[in-house]
C-alpha positions in Angstrom: 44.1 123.4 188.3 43.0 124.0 185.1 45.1 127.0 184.4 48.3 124.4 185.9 47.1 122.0 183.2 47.0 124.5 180.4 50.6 125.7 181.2 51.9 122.7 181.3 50.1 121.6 178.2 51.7 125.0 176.1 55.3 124.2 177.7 55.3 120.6 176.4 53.9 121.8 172.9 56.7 124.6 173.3 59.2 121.5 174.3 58.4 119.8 171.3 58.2 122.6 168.7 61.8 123.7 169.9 62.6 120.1 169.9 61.7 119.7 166.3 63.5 122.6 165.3 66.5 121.4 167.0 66.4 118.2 164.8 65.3 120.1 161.7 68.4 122.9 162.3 70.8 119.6 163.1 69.0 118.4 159.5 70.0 120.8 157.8 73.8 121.4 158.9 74.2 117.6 158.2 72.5 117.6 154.5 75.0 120.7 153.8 77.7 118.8 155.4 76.9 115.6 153.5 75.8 117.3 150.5 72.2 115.9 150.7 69.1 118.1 150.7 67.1 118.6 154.5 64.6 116.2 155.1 60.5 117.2 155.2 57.8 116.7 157.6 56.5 113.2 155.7 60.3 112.1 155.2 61.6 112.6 158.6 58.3 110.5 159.8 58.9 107.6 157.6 62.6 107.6 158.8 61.5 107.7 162.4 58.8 104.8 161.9 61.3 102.7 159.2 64.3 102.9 160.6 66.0 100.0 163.1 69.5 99.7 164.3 70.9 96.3 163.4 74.6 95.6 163.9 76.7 98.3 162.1 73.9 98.6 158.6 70.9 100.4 158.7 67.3 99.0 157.4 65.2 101.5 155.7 61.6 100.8 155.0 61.7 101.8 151.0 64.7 99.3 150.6 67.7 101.6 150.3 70.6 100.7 152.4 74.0 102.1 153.1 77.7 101.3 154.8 78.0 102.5 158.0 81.6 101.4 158.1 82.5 104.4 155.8 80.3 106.5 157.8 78.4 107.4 154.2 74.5 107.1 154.1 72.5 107.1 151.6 69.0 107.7 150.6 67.3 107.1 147.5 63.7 108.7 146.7 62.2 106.7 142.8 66.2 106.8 141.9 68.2 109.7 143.9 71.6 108.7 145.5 74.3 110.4 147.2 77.6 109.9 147.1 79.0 111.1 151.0 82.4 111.2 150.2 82.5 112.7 146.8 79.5 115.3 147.3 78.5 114.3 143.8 74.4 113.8 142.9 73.1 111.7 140.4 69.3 111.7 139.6 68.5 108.7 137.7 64.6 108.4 136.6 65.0 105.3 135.5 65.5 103.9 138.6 69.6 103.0 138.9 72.0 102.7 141.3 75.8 102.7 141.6 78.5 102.6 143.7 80.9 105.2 142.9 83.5 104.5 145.4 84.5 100.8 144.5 83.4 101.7 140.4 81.3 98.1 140.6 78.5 97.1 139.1 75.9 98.9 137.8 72.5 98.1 137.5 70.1 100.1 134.8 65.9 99.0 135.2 66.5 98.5 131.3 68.0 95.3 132.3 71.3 96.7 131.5 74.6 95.9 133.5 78.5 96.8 132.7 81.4 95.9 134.5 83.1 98.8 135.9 86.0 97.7 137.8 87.2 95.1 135.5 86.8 97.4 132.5 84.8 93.9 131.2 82.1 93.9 129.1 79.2 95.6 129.0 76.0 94.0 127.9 72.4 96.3 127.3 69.2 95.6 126.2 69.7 96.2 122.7 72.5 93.8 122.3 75.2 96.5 122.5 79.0 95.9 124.6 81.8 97.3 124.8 85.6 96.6 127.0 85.5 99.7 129.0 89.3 99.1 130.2 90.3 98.9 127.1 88.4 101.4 125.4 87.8 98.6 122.6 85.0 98.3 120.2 81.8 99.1 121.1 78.5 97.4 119.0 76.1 100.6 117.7 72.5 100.6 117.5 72.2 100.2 114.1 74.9 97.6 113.7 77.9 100.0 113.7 81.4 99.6 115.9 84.4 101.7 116.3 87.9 101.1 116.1 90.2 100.2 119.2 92.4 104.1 119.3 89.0 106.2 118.3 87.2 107.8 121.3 86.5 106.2 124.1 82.7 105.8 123.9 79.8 105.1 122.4 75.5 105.7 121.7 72.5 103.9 121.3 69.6 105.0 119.7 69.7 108.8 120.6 71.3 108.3 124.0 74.3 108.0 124.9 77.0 106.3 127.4 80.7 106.4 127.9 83.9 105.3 129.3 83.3 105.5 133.5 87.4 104.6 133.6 87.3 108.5 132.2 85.3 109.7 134.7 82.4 111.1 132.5 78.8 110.4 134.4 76.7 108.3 133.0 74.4 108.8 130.3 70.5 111.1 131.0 67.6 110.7 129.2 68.3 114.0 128.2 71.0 112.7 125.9 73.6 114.9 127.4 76.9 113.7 129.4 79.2 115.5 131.7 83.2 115.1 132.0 83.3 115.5 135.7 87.0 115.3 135.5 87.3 118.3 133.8 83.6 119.9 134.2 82.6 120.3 130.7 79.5 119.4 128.9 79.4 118.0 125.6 76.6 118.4 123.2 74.5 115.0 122.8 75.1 112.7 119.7 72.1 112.1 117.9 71.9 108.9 115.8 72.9 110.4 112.2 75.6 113.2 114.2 77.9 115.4 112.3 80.7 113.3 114.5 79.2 110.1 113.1 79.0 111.5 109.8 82.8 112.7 109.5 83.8 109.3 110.6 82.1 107.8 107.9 83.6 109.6 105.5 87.4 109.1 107.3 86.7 105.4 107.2 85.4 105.8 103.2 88.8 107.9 102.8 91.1 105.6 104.7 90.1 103.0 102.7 90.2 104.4 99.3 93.8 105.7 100.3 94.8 102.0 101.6 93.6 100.5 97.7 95.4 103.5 96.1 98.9 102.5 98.5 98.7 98.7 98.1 98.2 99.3 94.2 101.2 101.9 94.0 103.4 99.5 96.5 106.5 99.5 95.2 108.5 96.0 93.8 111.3 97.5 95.8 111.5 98.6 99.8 114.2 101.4 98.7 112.6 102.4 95.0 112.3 106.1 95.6 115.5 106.8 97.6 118.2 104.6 95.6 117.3 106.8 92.4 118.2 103.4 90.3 115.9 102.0 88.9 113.6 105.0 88.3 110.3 103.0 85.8 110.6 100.0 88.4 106.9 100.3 88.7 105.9 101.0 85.2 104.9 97.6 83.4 107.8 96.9 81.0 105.8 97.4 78.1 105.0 101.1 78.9 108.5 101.5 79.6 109.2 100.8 76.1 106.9 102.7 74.8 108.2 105.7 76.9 111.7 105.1 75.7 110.7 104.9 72.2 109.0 107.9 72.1 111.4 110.2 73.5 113.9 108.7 71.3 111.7 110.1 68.5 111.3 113.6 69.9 115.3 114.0 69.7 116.2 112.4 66.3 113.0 113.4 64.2 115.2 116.1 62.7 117.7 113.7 61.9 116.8 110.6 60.8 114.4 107.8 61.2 113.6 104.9 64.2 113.0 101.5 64.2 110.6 100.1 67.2 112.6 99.7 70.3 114.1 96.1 70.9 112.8 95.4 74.7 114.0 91.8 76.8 112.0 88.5 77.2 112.9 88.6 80.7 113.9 92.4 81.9 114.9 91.6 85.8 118.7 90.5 86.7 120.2 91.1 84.1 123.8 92.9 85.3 126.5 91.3 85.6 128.5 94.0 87.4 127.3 95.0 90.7 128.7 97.0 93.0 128.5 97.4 97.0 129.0 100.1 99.4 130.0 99.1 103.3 129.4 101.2 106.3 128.1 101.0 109.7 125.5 102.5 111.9 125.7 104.2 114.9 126.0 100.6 116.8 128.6 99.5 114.8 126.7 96.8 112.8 127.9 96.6 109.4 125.6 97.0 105.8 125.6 97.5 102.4 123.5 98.9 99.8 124.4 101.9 97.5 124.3 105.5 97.6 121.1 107.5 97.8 120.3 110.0 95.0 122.2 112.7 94.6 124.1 112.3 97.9 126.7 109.9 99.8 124.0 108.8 102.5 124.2 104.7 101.9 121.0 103.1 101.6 120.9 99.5 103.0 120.2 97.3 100.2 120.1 93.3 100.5 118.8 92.2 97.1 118.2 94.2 93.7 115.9 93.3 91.1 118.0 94.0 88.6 121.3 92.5 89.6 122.4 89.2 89.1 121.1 87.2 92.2 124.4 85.4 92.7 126.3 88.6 92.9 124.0 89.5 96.0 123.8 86.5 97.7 128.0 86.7 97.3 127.8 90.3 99.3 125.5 89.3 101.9 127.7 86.4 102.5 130.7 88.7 102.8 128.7 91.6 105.1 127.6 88.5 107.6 131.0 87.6 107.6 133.0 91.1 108.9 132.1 90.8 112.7 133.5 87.1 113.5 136.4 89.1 111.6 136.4 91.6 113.4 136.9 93.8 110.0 135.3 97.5 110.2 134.0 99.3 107.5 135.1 102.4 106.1 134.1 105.7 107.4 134.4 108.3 104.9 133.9 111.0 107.8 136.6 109.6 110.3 139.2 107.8 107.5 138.8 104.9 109.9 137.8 101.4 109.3 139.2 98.7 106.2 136.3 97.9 103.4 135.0 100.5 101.5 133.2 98.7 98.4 133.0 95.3 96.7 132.6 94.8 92.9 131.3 91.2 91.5 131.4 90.3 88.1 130.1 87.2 86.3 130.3 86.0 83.3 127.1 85.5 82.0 127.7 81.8 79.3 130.4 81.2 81.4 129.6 81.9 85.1 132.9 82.5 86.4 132.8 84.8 89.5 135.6 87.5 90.3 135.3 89.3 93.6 136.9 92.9 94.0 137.5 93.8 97.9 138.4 97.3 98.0 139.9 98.6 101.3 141.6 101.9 102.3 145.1 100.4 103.8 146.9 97.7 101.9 147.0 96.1 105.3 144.1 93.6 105.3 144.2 90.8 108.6 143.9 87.2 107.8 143.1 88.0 104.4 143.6 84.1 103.7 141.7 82.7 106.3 138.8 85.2 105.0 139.4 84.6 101.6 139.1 80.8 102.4 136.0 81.1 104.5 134.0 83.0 101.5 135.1 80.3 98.8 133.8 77.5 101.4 130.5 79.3 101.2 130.6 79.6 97.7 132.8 77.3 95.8 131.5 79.1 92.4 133.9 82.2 93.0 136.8 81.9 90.4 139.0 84.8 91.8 139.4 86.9 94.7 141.3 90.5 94.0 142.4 93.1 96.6 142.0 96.6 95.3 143.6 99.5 97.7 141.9 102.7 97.3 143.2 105.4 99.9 141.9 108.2 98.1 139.2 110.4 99.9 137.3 110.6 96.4 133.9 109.2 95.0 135.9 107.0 92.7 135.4 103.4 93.6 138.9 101.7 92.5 141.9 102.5 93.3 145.3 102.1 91.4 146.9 99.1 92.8 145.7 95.3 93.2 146.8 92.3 94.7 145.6 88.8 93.5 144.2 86.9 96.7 143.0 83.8 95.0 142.3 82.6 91.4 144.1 84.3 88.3 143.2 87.6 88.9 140.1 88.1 86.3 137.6 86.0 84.4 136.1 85.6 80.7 133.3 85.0 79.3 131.4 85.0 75.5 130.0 87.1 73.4 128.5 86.4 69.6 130.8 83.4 69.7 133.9 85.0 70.8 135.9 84.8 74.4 136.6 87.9 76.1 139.4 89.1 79.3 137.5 90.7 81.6 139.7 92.5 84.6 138.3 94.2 87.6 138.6 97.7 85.8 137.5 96.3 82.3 134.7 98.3 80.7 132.3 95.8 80.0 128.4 96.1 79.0 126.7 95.2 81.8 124.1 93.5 80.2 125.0 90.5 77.9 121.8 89.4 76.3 120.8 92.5 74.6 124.8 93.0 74.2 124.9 90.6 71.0 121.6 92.3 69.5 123.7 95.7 69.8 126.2 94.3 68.1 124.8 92.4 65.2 122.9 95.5 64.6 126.1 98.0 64.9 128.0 95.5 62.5 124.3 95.3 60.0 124.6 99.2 60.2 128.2 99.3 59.3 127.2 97.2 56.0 130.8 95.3 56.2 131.6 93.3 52.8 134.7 92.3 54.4 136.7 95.1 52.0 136.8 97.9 54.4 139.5 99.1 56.9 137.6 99.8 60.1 138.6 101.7 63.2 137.0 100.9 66.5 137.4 103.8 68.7 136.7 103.9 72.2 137.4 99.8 71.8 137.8 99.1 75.7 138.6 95.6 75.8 138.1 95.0 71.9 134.7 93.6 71.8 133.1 95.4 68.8 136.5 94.9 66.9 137.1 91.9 67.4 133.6 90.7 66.2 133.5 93.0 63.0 136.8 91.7 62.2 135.1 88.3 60.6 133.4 91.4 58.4 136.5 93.4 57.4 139.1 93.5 55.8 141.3 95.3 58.7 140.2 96.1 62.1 142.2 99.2 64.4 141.3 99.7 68.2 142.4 103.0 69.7 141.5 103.0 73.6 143.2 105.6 76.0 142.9 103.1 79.1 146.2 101.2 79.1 144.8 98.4 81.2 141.7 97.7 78.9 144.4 97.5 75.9 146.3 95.2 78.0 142.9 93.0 77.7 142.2 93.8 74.2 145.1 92.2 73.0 145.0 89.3 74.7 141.2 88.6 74.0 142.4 89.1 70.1 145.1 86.2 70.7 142.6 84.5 72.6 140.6 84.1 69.9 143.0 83.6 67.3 142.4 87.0 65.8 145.2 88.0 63.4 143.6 90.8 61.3 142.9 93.5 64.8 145.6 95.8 66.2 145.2 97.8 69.1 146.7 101.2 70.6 146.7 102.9 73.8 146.4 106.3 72.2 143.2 109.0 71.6 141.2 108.0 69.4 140.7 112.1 67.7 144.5 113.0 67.2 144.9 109.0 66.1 142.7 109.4 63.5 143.9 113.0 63.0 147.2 111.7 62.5 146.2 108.9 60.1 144.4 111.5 57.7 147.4 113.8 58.0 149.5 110.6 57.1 147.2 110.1 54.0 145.9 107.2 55.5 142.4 106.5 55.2 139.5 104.1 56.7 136.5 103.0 55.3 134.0 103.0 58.9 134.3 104.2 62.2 132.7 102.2 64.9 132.2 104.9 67.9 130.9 104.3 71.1 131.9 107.1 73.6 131.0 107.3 77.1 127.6 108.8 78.6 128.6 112.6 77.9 129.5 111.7 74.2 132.3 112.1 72.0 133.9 115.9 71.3 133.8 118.4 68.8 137.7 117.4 68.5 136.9 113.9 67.4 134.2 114.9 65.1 136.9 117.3 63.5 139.1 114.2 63.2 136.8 112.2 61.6 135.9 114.5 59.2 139.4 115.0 57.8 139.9 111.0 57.8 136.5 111.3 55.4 135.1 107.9 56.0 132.2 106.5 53.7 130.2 105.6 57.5 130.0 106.3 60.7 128.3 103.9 63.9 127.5 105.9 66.3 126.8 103.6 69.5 125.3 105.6 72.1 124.0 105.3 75.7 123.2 109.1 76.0 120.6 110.1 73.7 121.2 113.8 74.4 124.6 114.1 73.9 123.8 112.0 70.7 121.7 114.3 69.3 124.1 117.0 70.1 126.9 115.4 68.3 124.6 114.7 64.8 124.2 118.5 64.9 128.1 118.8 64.5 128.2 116.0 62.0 125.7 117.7 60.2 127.4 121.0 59.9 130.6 118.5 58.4 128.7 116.8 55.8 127.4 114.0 57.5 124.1 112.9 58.3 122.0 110.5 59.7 120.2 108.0 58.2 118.8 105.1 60.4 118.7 104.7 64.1 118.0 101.1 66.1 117.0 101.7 70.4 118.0 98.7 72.2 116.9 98.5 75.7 120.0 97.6 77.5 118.8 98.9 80.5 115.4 98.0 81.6 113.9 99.7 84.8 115.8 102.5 84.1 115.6 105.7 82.2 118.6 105.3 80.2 118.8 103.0 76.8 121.1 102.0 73.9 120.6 103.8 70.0 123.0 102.8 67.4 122.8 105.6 64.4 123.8 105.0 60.9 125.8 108.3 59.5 126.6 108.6 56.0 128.6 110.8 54.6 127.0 113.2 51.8 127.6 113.3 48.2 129.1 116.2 46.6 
């Protein structure tokens, strides 16, 4: 009996040894398979004794709980957690949890909380928050936030937490954080980092470089490529400084300069201005002027040195060219109608002409346009077609058709009217104009005795004002059209003691002196690249007592004293008037004398 009793006995402790084993082996493959850890002796026991079936949830005795629905359990030991269907472990000490599936809330024992799915904000104990969506700014420790486009995260203290939308885990008391996206580690950020540092000192140079950029902003959107107005940003009275002192550096080995005669009011002063037309790749007309150095049009709607009219005139005209259905000229294709369009104003007078310059003589509803731009603005005097075919850089062409108005306009200068056509040379800037001209006429040191010859006259302007001075007054001008004008401003103004010739001005003069003639001054104002060392020749045979020299290239100038020098002439007194403010260019008259022998 007894030895029955003791068999049976061992085979029921053998039962439940092998029994045990069983559910310890089925432990096992089950913690691999889930990715949790086997179960011991004490743990299995308070499963056994806690756990109670209840509808599809299980109720464990420590409080954890877990969806059966997804077939995921979970057990939690002071903070552990599995996640079934990711296979990921998080150890937590201070006691949080966190459901990694749905990317809900999360609750910290800190009192913490953040808002995972709706990437809403995230409050913690030490007042920080941050849009985790978003990736927007997050409140630092000490008071410190970070921009909207910088990284996506942020510390406290000397821990540190990031953007879950970026799948990084969540922060350890270690102070280190994993990408579990792409398995990396990154170092932890203490509170004074070498990362926190170097943004610091981006933010210090950002916003040094942001004072620096708003204080060398431009008056102009196009200032650097146009190439115009090149001391736009230097304060006028620097520019005058400027302009005065490299006038000095080329004529101190010729003579002597005044102080540089500047404008009250610098800004819109030209009365020419000039627009070129084309197109983008849409087809939407512009115009502006060409870029530095190259024919690449630069869209320009207003210029601070032209005369405002003028440009509200253009844009008028360019918002007028669709409902038209004119095209601007492409200088690649040869297709399209308007190439350029010239205003000039009369500055006393404020009489408007308007030069349309198109590549075919053919120009639709000219009238009805023509009409529509004078209903706009009533002010324009004259309307003139100019045809320009050519495939050249040259902006007029030869011939010209009157649309409306008689064909040019006049204004006044130091009392007297002037002709101005649409190829007229005219000085562009009338207010300092009159000062060049007293001074030229001061210069010349007229008694009203002398024979003068104005050479390079254009339109007659300088002649026809000296001639209240002089005894005689002779024009030579090799433009046919601007002698056209010259003689009609001298009957305009009732000017009897002026001739003028279409002829050049060196073998005029050359011919006068071999004639025997003579003449007392010689008003000269050549063009930008100076007079010749033919002219000079000329003028030395005609031995005039003075010479003017107007100039609006100061190295040419100085060039062209040298060779006047080396004839027995030299310089005595020089004036710079700034006809051109903004710009790099300027106005000297010069005083020559000729030496005693």
């Amino acid at each position: 009996m007894i030895d029955n009793r003791l068999k049976k006995e061992k085979i029921r402790k053998d039962v439940l040894i092998n029994d045990e084993r069983k559910d310890e082996r089925k432990g096992e493959r089950k913690g691999l398979k889930t990715g949790k850890r086997p179960m011991e002796g004490s743990e299995k026991k308070m499963e056994e004794k806690g756990q109670k079936k209840f509808g599809d949830k299980t109720w464990q005795k420590s409080g954890d709980k877990s969806d059966k629905r997804s077939g995921e359990k979970t057990w939690e030991k002071s903070g552990n957690k599995f996640d079934k269907k990711l296979g990921e472990k998080e150890w937590k000490k201070t006691g949080e949890w966190s459901d990694k599936k749905s990317g809900e809330k999360t609750r910290i024992n800190s009192g913490e909380k953040s808002g995972r799915k709706s990437g809403e904000n995230t409050w913690q104990k030490t007042g920080e928050w941050s849009d985790k969506k978003l990736g927007e700014k997050a409140r630092k420790y000490p008071g410190e936030k970070s921009g909207k486009n910088s990284e996506k995260e942020t510390w406290r203290k000397s821990e540190e937490w990031s953007d879950k939308k970026l799948g990084e885990k969540p922060r350890k008391n270690s102070g280190e954080k994993t990408d579990k996206k792409f398995g990396e580690k990154q170092t932890k950020w203490r509170k004074e980092s070498a990362e926190g540092q170097q943004r610091g000192e981006r933010k210090a140079e950002d916003k040094a470089f942001s004072k620096e950029a708003k204080k060398n902003r431009s008056q102009c959107p196009v200032f650097r490529k146009c190439g115009g107005c090149q001391l736009l940003d230097m304060p006028y009275k620097k520019q005058l400084e400027l302009k005065q002192k490299q006038l000095e550096t080329l004529l101190k080995p010729f003579c002597r300069l005044e102080a540089m005669i500047g404008m009250e009011d610098p800004y819109h002063y030209r009365n020419k201005v000039h627009a070129v037309f084309d197109h983008d790749k849409k087809g939407n007309p512009f115009s502006g002027v060409y870029e530095a150095n190259s024919h690449r049009v630069i869209p320009v709607e207003s210029c601070l040195i032209e005369d405002e009219k003028a440009d509200e005139i253009i844009g008028t005209i360019r918002g007028m060219l669709k409902s038209f259905k004119i095209r601007t000229y492409d200088e690649d294709t040869g297709y399209g109608l308007l190439r350029h369009v010239l205003i000039r104003r009369g500055f006393t007078t404020g009489e408007i002409m308007v030069v349309l310059v198109t590549a075919s003589p053919i120009f639709p509803s000219k009238n009805n346009f023509v009409k529509a731009l004078r209903d706009k603005h009533p002010e324009i005097t004259t309307v003139i077609q100019n045809v320009n075919g050519r495939g050249t850089s040259m902006v007029l062409g030869d011939k010209e058709h009157v649309l409306y108005g008689k064909g040019y306009i006049e204004d006044i200068l130091c009392g007297y009217r002037f002709r101005i056509s649409s190829k007229s040379f005219y000085q562009v800037n009338p207010v300092q104009t009159e000062i060049l001209y007293k001074k030229a006429i001061e210069a010349a040191g007229l008694t009203g005795k002398e024979r003068v010859i104005d050479a390079y006259c254009g339109i007659g302007t300088i002649g026809i004002v000296a001639s209240q001075y002089a005894k005689e007054v002779i024009g030579v001008e090799l433009n046919r059209d601007a002698v056209k004008d010259a003689i009609e401003n001298a009957k305009l103004n009732d000017v009897s003691n002026v001739k003028f010739y279409c002829n050049d001005a060196g073998k005029f003069m050359e011919n006068m002196a071999e004639s025997g003639e003579h003449a007392d001054v010689v008003f000269l104002d050549p063009p930008r690249s100076g007079s010749t060392v033919e002219f000079i020749d000329s003028v030395a045979k005609l031995k005039p007592a003075k010479v003017v020299y107007v100039s609006c290239g100061p190295e040419t100038l100085a060039r062209d004293l040298e060779l006047f020098r080396k004839r027995g002439y030299e310089a005595r007194k020089g004036w710079g008037i700034d006809l051109f403010p903004m710009t790099a260019h300027t106005e000297v008259i010069i005083e020559i004398c000729r030496k005693k022998i």
